[in-house]
C-alpha positions in Angstrom: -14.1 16.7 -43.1 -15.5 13.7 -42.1 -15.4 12.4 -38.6 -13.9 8.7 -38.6 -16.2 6.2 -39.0 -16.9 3.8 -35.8 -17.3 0.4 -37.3 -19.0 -1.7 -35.1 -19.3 -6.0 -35.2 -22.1 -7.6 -33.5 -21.2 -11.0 -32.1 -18.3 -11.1 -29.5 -18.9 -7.4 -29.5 -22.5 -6.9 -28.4 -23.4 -10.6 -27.9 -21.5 -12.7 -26.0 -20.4 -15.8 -26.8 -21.2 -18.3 -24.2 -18.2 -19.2 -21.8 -17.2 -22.6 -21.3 -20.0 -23.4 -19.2 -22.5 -22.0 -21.4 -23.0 -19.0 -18.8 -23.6 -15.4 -20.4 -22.6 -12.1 -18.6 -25.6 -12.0 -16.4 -25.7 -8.2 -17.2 -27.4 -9.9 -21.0 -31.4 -10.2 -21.4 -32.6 -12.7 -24.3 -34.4 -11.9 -27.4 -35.6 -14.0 -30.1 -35.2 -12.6 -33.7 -35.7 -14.0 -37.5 -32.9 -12.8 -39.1 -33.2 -12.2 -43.0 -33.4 -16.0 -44.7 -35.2 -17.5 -41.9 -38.7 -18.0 -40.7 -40.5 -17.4 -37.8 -40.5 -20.7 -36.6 -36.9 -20.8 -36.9 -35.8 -17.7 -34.8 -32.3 -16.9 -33.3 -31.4 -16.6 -29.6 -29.8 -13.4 -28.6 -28.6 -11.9 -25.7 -27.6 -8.4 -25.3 -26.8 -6.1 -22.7 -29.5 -2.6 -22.3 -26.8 -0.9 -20.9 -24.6 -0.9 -24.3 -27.3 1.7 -26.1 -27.1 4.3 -23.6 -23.1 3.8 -23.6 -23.1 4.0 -27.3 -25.6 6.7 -27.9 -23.3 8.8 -25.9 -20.1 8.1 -28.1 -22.6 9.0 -31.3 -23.8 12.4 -29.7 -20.5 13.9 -29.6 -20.4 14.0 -33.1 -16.7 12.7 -33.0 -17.5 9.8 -34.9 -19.7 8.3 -38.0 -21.5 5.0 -36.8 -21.8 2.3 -39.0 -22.2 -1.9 -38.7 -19.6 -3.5 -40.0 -20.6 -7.2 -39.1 -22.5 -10.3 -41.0 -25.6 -9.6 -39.6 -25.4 -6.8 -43.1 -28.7 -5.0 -42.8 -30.1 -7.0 -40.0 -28.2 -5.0 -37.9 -30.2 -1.6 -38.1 -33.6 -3.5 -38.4 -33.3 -6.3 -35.6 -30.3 -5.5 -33.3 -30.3 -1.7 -33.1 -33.7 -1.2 -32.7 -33.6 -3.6 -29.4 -30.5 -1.8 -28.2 -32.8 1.3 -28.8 -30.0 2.7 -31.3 -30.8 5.2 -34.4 -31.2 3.3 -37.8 -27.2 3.0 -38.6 -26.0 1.8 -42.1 -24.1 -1.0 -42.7 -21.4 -2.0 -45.1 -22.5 -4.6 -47.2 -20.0 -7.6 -46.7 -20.4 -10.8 -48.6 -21.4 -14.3 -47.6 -17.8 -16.0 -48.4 -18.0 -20.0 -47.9 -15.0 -20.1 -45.2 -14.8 -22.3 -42.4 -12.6 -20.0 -40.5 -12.9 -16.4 -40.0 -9.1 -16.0 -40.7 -8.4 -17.4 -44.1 -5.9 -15.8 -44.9 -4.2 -15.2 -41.3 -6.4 -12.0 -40.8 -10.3 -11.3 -40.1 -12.2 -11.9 -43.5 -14.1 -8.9 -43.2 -10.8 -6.9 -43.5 -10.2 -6.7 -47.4 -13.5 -5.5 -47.9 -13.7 -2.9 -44.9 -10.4 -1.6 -46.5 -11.6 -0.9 -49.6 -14.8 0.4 -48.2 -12.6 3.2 -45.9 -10.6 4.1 -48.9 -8.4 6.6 -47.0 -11.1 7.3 -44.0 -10.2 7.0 -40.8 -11.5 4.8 -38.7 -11.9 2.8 -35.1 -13.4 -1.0 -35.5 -14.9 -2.7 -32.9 -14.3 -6.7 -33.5 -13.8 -9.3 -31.0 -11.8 -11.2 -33.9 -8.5 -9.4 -34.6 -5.2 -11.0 -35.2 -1.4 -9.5 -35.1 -2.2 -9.3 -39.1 -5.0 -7.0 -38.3 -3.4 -4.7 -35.8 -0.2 -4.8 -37.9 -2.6 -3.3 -41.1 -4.6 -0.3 -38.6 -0.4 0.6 -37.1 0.5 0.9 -40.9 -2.4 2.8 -42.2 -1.5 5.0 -39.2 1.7 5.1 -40.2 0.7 6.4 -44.0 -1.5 8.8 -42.5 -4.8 7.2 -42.2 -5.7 7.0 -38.6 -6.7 3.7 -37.5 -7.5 2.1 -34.4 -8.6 -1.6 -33.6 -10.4 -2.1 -30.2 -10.9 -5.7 -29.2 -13.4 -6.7 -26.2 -13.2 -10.5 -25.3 -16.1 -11.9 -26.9 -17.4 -13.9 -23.9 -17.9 -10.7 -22.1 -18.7 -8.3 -25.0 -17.9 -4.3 -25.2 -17.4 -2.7 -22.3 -17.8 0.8 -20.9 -13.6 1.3 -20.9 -13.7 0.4 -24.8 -15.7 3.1 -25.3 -13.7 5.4 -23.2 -10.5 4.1 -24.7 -12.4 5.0 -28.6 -13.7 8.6 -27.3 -10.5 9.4 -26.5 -8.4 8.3 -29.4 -11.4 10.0 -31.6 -10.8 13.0 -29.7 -6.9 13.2 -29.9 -7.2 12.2 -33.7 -6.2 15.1 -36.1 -9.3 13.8 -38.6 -11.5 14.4 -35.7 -9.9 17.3 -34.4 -10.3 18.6 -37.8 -14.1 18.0 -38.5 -14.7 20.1 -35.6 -13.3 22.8 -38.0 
């Protein structure tokens, strides 16, 4: 079997979003990148945190779970943010580019109709920093039918943090679908 899959959003989760003040965690360095649809003249600010790959490189080691983005960065994400996290080439799932101007349409993340018919009846742990009650109401009743979910949430002006991990590693490890791929 399996493990379940660790889904994994980029910004809020890996980089901050500024605080009020504009400050980000000083623990972030900056990097420039041209994302897919832009030009080098035209490149994007990022900041992320060098102590994130060796935090999450540990979580993929164990084997417990099967890494994959799950954020609008699509492909981008294995060939711009990964690779200065120094993270493996991950896939991604491959969202669309819906014209909202809110990321809760419909009271609930956007990304979520498609991530659930992506999972089909996988399990799974998501890492977004933009959950609502809808969201965490959908991962307790896919539980609840026997598809073990869990949503982890870091506040996106600080970004993932060691005890998220800890808090996935050991819900992945106490999960029957994991406990079962060790099989």
């Amino acid at each position: 079997m399996r493990p379940p899959y660790l889904l994994l959003d980029i910004d809020g989760v890996l980089i901050p979003f500024p605080g009020a003040d504009g400050s980000i965690p000083s623990t972030h360095s900056r990097h420039e990148v041209v994302p897919t649809g832009r030009s080098a003249d035209n490149p994007v600010t990022v900041w992320l945190d060098p102590a994130h790959s060796p935090m999450l490189m540990d979580v993929i080691r164990t084997g417990l779970v099967t890494p994959v983005w799950c954020t609008s960065w699509r492909q981008d994400a294995a060939t711009l943010i990964g690779p200065l996290l120094g993270l493996p080439p991950l896939p991604h799932i491959d969202l669309p580019r819906p014209q909202i101007t809110t990321s809760h349409p419909k009271g609930y993340l956007w990304k979520r109709d498609h991530v659930d018919a992506w999972l089909g009846n996988a399990p799974a742990v998501w890492i977004d920093d933009d959950f609502t009650s809808l969201d965490h109401t959908w991962a307790a009743e896919r539980t609840v039918k026997g598809t073990a979910t869990l949503l982890v949430q870091p506040d996106p002006h600080l970004g993932l943090q060691a005890e998220h991990l800890t808090e996935v590693t050991t819900w992945v490890s106490q999960s029957p679908a994991a406990r079962a791929s060790d099989d």
